[in-house]
MMTF fields as JSON, N, C-alpha, C and O atoms, coordinates in Angstrom:
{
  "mmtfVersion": "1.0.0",
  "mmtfProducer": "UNKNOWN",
  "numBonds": 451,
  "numAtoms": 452,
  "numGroups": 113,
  "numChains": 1,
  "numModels": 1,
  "chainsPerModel": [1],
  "groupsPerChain": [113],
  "chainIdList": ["A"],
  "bondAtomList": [4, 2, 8, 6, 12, 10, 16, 14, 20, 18, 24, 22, 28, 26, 32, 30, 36, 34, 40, 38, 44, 42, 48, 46, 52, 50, 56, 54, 60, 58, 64, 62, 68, 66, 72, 70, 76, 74, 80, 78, 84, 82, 88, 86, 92, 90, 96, 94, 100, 98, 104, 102, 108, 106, 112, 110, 116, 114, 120, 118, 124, 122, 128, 126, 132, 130, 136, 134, 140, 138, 144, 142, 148, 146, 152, 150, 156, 154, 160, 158, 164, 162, 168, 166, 172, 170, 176, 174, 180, 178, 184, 182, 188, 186, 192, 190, 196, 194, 200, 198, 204, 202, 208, 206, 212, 210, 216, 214, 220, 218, 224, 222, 228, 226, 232, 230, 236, 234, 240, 238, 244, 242, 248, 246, 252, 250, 256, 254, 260, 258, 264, 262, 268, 266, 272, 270, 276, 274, 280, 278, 284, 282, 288, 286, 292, 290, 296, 294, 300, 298, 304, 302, 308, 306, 312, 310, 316, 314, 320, 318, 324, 322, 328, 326, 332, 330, 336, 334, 340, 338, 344, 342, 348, 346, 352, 350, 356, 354, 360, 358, 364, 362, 368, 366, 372, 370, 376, 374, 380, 378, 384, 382, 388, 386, 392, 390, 396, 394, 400, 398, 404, 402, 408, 406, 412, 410, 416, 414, 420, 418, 424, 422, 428, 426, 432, 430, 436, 434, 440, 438, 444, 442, 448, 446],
  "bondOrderList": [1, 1, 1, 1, 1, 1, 1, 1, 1, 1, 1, 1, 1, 1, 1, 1, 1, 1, 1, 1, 1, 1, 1, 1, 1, 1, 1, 1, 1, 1, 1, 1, 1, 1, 1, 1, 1, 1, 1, 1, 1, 1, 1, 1, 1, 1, 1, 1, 1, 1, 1, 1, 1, 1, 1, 1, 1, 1, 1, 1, 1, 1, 1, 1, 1, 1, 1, 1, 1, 1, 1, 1, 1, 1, 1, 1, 1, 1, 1, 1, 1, 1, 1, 1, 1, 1, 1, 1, 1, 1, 1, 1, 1, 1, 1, 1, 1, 1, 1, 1, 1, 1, 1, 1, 1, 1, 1, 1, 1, 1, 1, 1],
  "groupList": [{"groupName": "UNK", "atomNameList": ["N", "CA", "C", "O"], "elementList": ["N", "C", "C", "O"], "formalChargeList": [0, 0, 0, 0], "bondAtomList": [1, 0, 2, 1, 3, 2], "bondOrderList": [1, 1, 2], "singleLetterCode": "X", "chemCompType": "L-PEPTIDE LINKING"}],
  "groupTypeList": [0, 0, 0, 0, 0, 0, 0, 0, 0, 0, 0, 0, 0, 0, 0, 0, 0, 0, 0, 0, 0, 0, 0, 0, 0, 0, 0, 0, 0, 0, 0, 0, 0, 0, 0, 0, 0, 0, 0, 0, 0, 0, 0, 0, 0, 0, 0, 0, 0, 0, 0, 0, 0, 0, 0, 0, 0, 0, 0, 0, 0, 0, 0, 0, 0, 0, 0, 0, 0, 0, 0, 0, 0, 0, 0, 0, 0, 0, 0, 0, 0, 0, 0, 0, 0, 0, 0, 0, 0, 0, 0, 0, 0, 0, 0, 0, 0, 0, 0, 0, 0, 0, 0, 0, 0, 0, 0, 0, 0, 0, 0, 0, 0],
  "groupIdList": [1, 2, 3, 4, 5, 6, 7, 8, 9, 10, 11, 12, 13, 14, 15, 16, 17, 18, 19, 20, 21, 22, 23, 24, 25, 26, 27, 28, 29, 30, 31, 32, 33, 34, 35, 36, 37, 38, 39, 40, 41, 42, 43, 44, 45, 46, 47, 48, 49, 50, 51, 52, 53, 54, 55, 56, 57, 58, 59, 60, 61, 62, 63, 64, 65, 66, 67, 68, 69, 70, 71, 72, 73, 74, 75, 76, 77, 78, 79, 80, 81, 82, 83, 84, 85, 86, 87, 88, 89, 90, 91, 92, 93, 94, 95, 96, 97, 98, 99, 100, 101, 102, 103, 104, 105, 106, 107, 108, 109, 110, 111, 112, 113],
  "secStructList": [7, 7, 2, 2, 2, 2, 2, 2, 2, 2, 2, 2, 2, 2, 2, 6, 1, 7, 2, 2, 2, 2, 6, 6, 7, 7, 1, 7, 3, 3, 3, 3, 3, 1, 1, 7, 7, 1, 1, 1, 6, 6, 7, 7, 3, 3, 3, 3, 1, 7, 7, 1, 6, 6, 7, 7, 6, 6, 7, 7, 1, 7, 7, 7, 7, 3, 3, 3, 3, 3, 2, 2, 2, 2, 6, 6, 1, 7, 1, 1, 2, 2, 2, 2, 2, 2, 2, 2, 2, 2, 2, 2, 2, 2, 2, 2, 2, 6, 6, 1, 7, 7, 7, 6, 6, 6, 6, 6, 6, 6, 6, 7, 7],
  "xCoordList": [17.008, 17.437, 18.752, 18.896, 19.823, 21.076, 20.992, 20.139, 21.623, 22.157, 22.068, 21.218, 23.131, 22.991, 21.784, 21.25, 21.244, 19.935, 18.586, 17.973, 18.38, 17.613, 18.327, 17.558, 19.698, 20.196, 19.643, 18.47, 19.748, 19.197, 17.359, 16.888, 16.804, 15.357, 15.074, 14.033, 15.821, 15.802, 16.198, 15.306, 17.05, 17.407, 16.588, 16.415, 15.911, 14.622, 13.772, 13.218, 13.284, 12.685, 12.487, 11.489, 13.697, 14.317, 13.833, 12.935, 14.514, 14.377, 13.228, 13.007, 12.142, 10.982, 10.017, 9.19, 10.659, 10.143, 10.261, 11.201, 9.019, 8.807, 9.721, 9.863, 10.633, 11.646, 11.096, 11.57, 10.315, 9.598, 9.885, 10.306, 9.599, 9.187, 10.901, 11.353, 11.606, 13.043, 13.843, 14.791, 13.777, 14.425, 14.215, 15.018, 13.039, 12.934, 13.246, 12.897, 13.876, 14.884, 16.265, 17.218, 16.347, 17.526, 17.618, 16.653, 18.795, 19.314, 18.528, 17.594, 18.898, 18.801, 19.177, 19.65, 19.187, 19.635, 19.302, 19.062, 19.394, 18.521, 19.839, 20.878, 19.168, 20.127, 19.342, 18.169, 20.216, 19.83, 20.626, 21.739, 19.582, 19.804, 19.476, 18.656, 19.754, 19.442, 17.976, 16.978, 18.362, 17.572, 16.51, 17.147, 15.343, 14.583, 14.787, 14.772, 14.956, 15.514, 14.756, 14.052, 15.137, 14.744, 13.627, 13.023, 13.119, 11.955, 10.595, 9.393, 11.513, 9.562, 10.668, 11.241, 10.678, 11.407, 10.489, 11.027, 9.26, 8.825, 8.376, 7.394, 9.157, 9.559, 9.969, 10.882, 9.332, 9.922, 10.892, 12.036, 10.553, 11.151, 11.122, 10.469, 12.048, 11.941, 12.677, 13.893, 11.881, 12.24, 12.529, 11.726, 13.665, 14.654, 15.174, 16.298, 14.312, 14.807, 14.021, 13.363, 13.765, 13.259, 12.3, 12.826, 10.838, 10.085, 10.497, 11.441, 10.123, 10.071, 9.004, 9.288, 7.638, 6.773, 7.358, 7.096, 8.067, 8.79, 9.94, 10.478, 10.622, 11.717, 11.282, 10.411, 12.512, 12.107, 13.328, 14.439, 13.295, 14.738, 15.929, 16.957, 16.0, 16.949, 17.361, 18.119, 16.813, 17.308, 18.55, 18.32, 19.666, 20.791, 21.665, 21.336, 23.109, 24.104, 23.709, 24.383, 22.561, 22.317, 22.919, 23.262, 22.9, 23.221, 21.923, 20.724, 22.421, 21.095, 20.133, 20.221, 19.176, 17.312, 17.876, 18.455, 17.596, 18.049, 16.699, 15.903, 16.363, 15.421, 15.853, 16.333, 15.857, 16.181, 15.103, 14.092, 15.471, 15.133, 15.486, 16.679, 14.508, 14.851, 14.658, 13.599, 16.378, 15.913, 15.042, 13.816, 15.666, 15.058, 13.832, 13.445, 12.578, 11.563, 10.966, 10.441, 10.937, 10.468, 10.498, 9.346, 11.366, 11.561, 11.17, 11.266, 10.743, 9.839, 8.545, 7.797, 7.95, 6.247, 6.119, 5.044, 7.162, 7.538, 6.987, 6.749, 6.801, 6.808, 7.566, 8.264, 7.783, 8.062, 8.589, 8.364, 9.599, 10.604, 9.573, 9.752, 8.609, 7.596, 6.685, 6.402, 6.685, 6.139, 7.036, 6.612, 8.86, 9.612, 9.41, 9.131, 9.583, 9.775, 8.638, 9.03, 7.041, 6.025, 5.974, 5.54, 6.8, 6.896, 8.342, 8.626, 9.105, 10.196, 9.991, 10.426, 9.182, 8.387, 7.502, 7.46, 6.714, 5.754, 6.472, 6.416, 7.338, 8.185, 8.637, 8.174, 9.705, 10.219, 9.839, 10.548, 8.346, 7.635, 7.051, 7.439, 6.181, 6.196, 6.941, 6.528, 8.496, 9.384, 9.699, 9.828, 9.836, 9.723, 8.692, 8.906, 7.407, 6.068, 6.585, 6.964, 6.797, 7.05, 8.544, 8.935, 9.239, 10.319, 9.489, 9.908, 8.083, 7.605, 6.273, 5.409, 6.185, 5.483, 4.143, 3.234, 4.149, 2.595, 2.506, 3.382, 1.605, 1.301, 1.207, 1.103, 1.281, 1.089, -0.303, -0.485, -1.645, -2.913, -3.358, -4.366, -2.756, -3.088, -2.165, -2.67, -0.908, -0.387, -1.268, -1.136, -2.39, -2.894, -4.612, -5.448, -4.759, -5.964, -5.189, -5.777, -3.907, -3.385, -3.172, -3.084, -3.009, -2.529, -1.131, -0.494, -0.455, 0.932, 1.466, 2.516, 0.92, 0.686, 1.051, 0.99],
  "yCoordList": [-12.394, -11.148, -10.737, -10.938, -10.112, -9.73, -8.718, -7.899, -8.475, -7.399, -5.919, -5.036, -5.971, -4.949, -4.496, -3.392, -6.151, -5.5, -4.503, -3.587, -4.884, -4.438, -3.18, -2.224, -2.821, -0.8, -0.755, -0.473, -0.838, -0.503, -0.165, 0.96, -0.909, -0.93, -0.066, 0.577, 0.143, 1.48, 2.593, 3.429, 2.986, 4.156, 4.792, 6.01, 3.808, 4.123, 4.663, 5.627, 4.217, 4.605, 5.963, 6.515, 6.142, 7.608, 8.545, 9.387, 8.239, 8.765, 9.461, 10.595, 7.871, 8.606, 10.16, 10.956, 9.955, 11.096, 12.422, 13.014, 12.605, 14.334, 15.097, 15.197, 15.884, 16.996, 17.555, 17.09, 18.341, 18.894, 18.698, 19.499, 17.658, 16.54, 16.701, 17.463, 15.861, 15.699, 16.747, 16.432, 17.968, 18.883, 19.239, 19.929, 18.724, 19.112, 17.841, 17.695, 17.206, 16.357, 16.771, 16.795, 17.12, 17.756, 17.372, 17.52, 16.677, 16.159, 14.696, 14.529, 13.797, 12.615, 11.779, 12.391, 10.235, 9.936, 8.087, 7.429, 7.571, 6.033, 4.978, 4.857, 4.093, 3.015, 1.812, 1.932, 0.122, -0.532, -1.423, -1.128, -2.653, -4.024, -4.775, -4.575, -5.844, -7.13, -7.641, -8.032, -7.441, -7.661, -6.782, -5.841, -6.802, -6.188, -6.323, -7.458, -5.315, -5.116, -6.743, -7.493, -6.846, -8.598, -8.669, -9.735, -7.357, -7.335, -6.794, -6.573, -6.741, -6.649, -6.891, -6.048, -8.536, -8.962, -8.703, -8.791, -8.431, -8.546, -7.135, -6.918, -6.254, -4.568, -4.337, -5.002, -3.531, -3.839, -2.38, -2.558, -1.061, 0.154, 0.687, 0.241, 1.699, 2.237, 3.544, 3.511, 4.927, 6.294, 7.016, 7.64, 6.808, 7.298, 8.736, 9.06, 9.509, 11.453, 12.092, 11.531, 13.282, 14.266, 14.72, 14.995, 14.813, 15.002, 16.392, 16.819, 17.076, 18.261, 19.237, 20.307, 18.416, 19.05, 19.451, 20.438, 18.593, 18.95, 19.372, 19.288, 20.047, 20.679, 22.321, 22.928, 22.735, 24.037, 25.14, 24.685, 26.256, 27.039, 26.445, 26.953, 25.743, 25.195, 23.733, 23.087, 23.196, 22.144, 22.217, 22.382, 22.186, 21.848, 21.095, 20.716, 20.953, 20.599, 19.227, 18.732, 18.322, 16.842, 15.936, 16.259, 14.803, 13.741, 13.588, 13.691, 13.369, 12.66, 12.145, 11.275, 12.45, 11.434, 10.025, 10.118, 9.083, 7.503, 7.397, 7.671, 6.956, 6.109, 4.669, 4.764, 3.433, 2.027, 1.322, 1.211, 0.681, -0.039, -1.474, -1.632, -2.916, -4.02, -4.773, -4.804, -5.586, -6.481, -7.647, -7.619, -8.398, -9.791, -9.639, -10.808, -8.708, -8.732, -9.02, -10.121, -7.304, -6.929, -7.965, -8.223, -8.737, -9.831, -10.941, -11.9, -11.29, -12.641, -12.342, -13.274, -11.231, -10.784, -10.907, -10.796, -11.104, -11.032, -12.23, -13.151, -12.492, -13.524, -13.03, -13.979, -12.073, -11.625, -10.395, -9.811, -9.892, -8.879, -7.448, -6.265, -7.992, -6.385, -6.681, -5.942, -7.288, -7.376, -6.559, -5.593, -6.929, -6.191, -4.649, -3.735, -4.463, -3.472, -2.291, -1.217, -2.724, -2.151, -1.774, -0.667, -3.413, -2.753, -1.91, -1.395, -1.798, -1.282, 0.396, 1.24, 0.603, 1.912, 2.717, 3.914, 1.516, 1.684, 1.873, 2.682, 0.797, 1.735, 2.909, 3.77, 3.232, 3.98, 5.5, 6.407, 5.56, 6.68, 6.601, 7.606, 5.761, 5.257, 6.204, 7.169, 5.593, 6.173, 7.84, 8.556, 8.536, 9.417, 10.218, 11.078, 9.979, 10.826, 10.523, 11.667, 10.019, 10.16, 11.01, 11.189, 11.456, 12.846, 14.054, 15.179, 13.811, 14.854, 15.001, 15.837, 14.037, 14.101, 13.528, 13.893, 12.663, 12.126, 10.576, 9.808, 10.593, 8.977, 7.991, 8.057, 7.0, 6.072, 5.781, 4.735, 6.507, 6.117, 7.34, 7.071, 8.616, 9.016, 7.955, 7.694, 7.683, 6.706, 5.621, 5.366, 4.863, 3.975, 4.299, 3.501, 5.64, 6.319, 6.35, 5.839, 6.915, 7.085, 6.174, 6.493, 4.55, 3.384, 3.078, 2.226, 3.815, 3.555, 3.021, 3.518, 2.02, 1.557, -0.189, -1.008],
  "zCoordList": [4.567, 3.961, 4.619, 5.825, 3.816, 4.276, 5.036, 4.697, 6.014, 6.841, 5.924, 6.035, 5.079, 3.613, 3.374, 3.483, 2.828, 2.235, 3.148, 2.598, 4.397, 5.197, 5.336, 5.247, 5.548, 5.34, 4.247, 4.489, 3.435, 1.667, 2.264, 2.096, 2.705, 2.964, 3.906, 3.769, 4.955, 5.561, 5.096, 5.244, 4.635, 3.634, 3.024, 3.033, 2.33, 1.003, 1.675, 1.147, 3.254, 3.489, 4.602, 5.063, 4.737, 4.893, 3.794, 3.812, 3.014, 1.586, 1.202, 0.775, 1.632, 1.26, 1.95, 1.505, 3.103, 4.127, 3.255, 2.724, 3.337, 2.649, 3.2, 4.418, 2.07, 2.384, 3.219, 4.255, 3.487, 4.157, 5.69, 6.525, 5.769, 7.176, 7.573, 8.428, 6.793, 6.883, 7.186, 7.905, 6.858, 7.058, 8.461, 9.09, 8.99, 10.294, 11.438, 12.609, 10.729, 11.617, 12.06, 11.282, 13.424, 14.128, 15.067, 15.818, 15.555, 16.48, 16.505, 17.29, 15.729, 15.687, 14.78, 13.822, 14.59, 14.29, 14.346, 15.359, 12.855, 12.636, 12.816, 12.167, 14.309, 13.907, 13.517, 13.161, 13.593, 12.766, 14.336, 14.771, 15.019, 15.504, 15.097, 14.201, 15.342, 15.514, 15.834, 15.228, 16.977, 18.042, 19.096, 19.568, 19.513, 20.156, 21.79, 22.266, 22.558, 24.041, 24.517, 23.841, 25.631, 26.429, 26.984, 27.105, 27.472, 28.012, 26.744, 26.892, 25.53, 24.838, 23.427, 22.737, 23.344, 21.997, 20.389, 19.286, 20.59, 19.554, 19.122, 18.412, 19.6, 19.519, 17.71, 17.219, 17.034, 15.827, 15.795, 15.375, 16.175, 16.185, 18.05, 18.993, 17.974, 19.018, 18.796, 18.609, 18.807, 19.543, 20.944, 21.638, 21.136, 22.405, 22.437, 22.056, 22.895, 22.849, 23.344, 24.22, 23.089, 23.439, 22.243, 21.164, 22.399, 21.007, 20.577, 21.243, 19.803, 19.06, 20.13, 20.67, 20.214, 21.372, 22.789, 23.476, 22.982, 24.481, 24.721, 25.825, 23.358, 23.79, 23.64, 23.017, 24.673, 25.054, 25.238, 24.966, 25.578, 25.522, 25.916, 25.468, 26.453, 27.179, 26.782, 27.505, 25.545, 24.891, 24.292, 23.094, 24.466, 23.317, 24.379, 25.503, 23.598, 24.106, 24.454, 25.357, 23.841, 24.154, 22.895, 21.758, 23.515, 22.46, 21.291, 21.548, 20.218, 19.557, 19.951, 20.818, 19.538, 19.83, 18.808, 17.726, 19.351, 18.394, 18.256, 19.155, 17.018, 16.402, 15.933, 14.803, 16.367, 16.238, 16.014, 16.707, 14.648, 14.067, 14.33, 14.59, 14.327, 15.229, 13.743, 13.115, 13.18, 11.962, 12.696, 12.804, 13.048, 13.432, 13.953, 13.97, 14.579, 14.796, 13.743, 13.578, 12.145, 11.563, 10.699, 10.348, 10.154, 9.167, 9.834, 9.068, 10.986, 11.461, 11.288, 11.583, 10.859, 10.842, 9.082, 8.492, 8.547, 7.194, 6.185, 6.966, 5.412, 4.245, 3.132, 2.772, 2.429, 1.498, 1.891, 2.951, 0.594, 0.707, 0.208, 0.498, -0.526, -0.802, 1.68, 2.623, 1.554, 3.209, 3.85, 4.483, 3.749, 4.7, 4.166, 4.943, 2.748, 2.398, 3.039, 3.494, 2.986, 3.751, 4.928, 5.249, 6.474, 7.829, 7.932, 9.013, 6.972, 7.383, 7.278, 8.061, 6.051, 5.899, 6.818, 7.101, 7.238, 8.47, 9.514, 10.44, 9.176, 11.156, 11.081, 11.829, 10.108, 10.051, 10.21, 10.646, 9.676, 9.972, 11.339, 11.935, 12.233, 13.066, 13.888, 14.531, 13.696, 15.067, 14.683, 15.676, 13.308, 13.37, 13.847, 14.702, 13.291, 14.113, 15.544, 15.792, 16.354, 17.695, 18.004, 19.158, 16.9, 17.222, 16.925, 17.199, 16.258, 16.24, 17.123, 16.856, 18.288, 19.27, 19.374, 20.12, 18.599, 18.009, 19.035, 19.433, 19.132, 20.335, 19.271, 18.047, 20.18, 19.485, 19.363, 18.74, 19.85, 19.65, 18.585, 17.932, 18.329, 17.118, 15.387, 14.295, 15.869, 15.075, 14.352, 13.155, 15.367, 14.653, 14.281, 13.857, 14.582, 13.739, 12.327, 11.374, 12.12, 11.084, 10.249, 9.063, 10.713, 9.722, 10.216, 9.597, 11.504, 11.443, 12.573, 12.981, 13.232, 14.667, 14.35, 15.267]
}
């Protein structure tokens, strides 16, 4: 799958995030690698910030919370482009519930782990 095409597959699945949900995205921001850090390669997403739960009066003046997205993991767990299209969705919410402070062990009560 192209470089292109996997932004296109993330997007959508931006997209799909309930207005709702989305609007309450502040101060952050989705990127897109390659590759998964060296010490845990088979990393498919990763949320880097400060949750929503743990910020407090004294939060501003920071850089963006990054949410990163890993192509080459997510498309090796892959067979098919409806497959990417599913973990790219799954992550994507994934790393958002964790800007909104959610673990990763309520995540996979949920289906999103």
């Amino acid at each position: 799958m192209s470089e292109d095409r996997f932004e296109e597959l993330c997007v959508l699945a931006l997209d799909q995030v309930p207005a709702q949900l989305a609007a309450l995205l502040d101060n952050v921001v989705l990127f897109i690698e390659d590759d998964a850090p060296a010490e845990d390669p088979h990393l498919l997403g990763l949320y880097d910030g400060v949750p929503l739960t743990e910020r407090d009066a004294h939060y501003g003046g920071t850089l963006p919370d990054r949410i990163t997205i890993f192509r080459r993991p997510l498309l090796a767990i892959c067979d098919t482009e409806e497959d990417v299209v599913e973990e790219v969705r799954i992550t994507v919410v994934h790393e958002i519930a964790h800007f909104f402070g959610i673990d990763d062990a309520r995540l996979h009560e949920l289906g999103y782990a």
